[in-house]
PDB file with one MODEL, atoms N, CA, C and O in Angstrom:
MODEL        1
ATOM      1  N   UNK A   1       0.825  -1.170   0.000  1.00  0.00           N
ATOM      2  CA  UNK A   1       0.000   0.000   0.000  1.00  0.00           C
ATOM      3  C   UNK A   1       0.881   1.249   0.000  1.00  0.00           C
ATOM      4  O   UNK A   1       1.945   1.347   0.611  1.00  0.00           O
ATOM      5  N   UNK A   2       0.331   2.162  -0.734  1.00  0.00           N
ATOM      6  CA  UNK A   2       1.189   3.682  -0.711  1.00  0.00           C
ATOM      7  C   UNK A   2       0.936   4.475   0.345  1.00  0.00           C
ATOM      8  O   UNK A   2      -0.235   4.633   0.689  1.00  0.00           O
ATOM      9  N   UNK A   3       1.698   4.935   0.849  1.00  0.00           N
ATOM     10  CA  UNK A   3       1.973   5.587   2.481  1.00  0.00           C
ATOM     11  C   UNK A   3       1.814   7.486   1.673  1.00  0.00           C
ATOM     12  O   UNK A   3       2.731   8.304   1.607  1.00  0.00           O
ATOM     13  N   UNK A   4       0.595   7.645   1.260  1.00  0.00           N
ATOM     14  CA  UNK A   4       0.900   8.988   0.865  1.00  0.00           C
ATOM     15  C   UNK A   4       1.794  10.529   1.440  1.00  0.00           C
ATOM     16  O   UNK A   4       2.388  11.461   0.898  1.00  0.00           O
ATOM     17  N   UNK A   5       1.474  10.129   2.749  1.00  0.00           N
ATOM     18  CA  UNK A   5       1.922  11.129   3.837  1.00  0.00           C
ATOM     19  C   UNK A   5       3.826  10.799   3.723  1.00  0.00           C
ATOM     20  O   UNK A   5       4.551  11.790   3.644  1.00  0.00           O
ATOM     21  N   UNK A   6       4.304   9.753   3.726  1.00  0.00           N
ATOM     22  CA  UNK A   6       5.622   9.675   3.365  1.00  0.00           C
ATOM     23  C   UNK A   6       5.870   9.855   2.081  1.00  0.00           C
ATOM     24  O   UNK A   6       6.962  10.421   2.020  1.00  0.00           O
ATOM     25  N   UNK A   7       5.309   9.621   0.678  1.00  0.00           N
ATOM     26  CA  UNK A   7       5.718  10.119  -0.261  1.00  0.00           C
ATOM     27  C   UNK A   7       5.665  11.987  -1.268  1.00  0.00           C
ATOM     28  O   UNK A   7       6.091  12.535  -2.284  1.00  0.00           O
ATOM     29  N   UNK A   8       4.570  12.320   0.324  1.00  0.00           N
ATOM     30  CA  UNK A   8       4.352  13.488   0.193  1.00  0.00           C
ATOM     31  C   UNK A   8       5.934  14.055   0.751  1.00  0.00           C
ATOM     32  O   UNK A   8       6.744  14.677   0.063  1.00  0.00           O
ATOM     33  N   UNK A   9       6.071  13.707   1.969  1.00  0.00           N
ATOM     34  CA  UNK A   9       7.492  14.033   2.488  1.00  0.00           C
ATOM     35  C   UNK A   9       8.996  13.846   1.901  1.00  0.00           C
ATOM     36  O   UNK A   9      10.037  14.218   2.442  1.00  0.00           O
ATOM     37  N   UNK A  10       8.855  13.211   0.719  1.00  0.00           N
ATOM     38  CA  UNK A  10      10.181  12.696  -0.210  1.00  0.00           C
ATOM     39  C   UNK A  10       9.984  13.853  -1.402  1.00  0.00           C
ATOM     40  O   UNK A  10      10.814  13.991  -2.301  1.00  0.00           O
ATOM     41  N   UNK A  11       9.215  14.370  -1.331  1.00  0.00           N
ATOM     42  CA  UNK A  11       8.702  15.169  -2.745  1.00  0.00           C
ATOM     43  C   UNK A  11       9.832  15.995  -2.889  1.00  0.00           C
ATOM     44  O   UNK A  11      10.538  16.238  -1.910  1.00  0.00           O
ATOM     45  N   UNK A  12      10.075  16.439  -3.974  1.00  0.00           N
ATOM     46  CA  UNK A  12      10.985  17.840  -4.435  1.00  0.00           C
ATOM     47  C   UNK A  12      11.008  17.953  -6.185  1.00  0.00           C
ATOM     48  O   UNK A  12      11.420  17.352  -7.177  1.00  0.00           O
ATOM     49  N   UNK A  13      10.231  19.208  -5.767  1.00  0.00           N
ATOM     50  CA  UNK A  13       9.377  20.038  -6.922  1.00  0.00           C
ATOM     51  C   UNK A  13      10.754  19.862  -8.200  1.00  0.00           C
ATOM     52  O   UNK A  13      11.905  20.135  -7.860  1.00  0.00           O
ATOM     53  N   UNK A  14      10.496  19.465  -9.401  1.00  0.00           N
ATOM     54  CA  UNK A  14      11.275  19.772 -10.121  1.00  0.00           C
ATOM     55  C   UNK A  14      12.130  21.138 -10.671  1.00  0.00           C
ATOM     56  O   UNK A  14      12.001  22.142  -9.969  1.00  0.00           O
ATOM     57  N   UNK A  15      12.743  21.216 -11.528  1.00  0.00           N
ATOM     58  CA  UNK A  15      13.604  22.372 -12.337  1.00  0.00           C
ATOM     59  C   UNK A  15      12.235  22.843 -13.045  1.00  0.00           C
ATOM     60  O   UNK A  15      11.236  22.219 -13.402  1.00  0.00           O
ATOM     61  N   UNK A  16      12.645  24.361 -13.107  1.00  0.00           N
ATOM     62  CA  UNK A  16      11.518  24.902 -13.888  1.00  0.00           C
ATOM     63  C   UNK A  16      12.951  24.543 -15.234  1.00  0.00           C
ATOM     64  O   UNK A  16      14.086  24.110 -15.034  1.00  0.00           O
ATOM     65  N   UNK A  17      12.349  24.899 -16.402  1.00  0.00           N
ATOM     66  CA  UNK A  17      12.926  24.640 -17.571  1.00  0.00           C
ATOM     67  C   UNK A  17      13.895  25.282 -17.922  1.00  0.00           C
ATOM     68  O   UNK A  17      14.672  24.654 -18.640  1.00  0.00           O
ATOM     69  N   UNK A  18      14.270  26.732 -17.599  1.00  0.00           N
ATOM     70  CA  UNK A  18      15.379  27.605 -17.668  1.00  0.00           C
ATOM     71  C   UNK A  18      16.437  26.968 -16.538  1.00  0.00           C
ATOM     72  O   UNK A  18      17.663  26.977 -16.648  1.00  0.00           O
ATOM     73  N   UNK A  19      15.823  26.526 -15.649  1.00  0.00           N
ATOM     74  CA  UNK A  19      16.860  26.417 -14.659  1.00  0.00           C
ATOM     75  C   UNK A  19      17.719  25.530 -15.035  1.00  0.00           C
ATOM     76  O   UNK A  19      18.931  25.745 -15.027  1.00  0.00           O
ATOM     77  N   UNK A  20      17.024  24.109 -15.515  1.00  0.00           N
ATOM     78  CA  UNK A  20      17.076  22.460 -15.954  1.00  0.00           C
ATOM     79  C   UNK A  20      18.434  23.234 -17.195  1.00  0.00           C
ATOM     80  O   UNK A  20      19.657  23.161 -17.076  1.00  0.00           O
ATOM     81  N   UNK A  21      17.666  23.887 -18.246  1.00  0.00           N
ATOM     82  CA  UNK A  21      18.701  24.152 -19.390  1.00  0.00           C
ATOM     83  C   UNK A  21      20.536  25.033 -18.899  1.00  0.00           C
ATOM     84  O   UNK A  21      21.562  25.002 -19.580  1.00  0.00           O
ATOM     85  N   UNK A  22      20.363  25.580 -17.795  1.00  0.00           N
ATOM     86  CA  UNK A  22      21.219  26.713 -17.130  1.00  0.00           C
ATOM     87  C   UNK A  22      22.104  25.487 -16.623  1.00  0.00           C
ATOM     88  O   UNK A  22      23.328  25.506 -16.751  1.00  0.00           O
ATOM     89  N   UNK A  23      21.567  24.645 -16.163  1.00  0.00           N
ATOM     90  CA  UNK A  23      21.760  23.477 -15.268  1.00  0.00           C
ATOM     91  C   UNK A  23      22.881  22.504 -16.260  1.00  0.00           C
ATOM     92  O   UNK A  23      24.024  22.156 -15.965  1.00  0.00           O
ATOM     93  N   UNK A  24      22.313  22.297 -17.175  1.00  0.00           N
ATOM     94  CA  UNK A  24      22.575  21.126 -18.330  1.00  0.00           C
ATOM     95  C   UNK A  24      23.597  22.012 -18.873  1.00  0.00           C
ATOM     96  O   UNK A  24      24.674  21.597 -18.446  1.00  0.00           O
ATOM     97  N   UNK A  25      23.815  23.293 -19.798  1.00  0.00           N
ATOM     98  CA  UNK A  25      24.586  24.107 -20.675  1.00  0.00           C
ATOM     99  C   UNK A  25      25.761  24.089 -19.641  1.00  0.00           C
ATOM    100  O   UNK A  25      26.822  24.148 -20.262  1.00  0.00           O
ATOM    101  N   UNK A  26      25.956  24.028 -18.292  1.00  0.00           N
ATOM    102  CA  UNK A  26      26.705  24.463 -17.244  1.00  0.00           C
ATOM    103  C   UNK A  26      27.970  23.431 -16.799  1.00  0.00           C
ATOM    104  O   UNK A  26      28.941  23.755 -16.115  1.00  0.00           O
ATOM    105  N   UNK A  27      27.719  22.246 -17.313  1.00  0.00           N
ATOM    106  CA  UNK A  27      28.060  21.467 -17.162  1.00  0.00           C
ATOM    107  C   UNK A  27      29.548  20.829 -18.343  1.00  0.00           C
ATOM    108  O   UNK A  27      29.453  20.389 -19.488  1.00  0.00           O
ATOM    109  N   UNK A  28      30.509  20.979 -17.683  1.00  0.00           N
ATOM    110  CA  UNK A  28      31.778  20.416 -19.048  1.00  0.00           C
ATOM    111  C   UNK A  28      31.517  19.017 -19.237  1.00  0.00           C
ATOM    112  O   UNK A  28      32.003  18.136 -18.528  1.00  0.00           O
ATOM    113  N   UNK A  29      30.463  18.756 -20.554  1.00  0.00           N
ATOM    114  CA  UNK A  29      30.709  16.868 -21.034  1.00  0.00           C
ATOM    115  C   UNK A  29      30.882  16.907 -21.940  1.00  0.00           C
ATOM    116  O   UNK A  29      30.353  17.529 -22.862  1.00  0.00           O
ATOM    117  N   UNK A  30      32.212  15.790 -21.841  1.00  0.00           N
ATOM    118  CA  UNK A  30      32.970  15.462 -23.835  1.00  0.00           C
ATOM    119  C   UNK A  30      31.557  14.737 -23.755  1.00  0.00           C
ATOM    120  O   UNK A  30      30.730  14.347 -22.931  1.00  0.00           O
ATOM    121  N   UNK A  31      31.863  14.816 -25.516  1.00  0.00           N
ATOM    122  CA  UNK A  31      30.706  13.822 -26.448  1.00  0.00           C
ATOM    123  C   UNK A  31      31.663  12.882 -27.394  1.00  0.00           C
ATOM    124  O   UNK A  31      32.850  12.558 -27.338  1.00  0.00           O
ATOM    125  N   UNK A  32      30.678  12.626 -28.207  1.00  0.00           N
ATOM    126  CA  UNK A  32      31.635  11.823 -29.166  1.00  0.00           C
ATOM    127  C   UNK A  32      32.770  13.307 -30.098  1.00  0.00           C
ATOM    128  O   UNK A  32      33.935  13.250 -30.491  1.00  0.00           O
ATOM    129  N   UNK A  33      31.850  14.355 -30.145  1.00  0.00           N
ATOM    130  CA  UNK A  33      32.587  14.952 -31.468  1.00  0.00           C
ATOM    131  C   UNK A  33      33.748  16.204 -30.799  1.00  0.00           C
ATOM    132  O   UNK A  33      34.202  17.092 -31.521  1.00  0.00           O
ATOM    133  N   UNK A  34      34.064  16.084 -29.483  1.00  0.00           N
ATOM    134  CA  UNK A  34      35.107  16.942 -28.385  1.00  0.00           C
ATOM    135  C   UNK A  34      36.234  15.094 -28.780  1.00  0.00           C
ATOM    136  O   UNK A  34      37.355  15.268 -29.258  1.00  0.00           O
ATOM    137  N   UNK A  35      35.873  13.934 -28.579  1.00  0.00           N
ATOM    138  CA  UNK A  35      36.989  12.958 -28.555  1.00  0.00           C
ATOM    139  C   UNK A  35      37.711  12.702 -29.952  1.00  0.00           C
ATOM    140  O   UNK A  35      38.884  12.410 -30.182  1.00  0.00           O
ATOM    141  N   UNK A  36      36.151  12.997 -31.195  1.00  0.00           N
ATOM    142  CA  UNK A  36      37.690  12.914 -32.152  1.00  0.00           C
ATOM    143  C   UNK A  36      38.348  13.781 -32.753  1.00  0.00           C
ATOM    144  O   UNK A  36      39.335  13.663 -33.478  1.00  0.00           O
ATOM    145  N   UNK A  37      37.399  15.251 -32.223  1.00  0.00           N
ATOM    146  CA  UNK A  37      38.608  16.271 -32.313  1.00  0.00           C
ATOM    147  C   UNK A  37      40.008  16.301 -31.946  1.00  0.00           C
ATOM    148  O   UNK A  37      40.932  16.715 -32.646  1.00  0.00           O
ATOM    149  N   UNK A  38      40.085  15.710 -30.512  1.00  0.00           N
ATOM    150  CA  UNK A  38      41.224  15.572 -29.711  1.00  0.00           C
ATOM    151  C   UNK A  38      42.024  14.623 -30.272  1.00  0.00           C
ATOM    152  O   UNK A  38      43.236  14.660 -30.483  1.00  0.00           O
ATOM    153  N   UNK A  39      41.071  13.606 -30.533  1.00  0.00           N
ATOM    154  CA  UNK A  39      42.431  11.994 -31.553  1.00  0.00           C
ATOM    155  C   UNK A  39      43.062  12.659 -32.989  1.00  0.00           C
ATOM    156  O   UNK A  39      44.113  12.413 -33.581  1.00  0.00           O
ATOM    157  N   UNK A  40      41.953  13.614 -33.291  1.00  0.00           N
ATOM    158  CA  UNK A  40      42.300  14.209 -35.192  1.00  0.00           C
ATOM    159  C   UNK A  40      43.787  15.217 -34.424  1.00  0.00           C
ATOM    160  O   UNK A  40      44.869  15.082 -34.995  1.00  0.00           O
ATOM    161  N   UNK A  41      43.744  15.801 -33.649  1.00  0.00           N
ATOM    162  CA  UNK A  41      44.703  16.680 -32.856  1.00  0.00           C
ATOM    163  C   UNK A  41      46.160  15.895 -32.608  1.00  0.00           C
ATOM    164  O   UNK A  41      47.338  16.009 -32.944  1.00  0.00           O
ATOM    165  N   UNK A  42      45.384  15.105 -31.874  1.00  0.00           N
ATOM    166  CA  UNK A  42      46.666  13.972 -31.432  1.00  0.00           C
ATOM    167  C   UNK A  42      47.489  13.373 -32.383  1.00  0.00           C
ATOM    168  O   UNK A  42      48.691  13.209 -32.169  1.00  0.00           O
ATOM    169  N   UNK A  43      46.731  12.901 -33.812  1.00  0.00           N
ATOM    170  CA  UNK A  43      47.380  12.473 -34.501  1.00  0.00           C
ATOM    171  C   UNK A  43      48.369  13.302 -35.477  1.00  0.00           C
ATOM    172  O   UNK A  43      49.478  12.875 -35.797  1.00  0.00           O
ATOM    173  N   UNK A  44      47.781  14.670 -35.957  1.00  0.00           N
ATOM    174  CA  UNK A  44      48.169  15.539 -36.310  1.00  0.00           C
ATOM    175  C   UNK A  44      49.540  16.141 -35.802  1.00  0.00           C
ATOM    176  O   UNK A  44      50.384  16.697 -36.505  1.00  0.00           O
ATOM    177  N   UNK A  45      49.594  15.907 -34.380  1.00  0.00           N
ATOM    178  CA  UNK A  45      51.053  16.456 -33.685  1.00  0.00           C
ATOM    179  C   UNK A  45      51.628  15.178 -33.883  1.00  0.00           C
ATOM    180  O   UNK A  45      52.682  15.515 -33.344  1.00  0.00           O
ATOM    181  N   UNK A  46      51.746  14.515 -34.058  1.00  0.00           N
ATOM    182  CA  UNK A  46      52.682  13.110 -33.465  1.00  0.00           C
ATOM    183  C   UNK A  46      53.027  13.135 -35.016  1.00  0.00           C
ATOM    184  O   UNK A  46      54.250  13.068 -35.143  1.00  0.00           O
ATOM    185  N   UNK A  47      52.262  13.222 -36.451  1.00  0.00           N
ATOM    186  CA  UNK A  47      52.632  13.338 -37.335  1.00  0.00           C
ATOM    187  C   UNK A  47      53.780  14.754 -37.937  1.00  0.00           C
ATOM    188  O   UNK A  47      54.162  14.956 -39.089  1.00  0.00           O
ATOM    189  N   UNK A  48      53.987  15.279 -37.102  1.00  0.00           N
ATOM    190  CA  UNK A  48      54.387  16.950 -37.452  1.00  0.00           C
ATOM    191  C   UNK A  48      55.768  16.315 -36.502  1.00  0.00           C
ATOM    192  O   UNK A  48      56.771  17.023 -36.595  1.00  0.00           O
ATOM    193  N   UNK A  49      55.832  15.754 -36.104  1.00  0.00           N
ATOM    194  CA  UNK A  49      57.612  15.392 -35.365  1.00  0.00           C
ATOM    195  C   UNK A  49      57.873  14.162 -35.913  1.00  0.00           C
ATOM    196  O   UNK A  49      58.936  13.591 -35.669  1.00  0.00           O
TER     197      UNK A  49
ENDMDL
END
């Protein structure tokens, strides 16, 4: 059975949508196309010596 009064007490209101996006943009994550910049980079110097 659901204990409403305790799941009332776990609650926390989400991100309004600016915040969520402020939130997300804010954040440093490689992707795929930051890793093969860095390998196209990598290879590029190691080829130049």
């Amino acid at each position: 059975m659901i204990n409403f009064e305790e799941e009332l007490k776990k609650f926390r209101p989400s991100l309004e949508v600016e915040d969520a996006e402020e939130s997300i943009y804010n954040q440093d994550l490689t992707d795929m196309a930051d890793l093969l910049v860095r390998m196209i980079q990598e290879v590029q110097e190691t080829e130049e010596q």
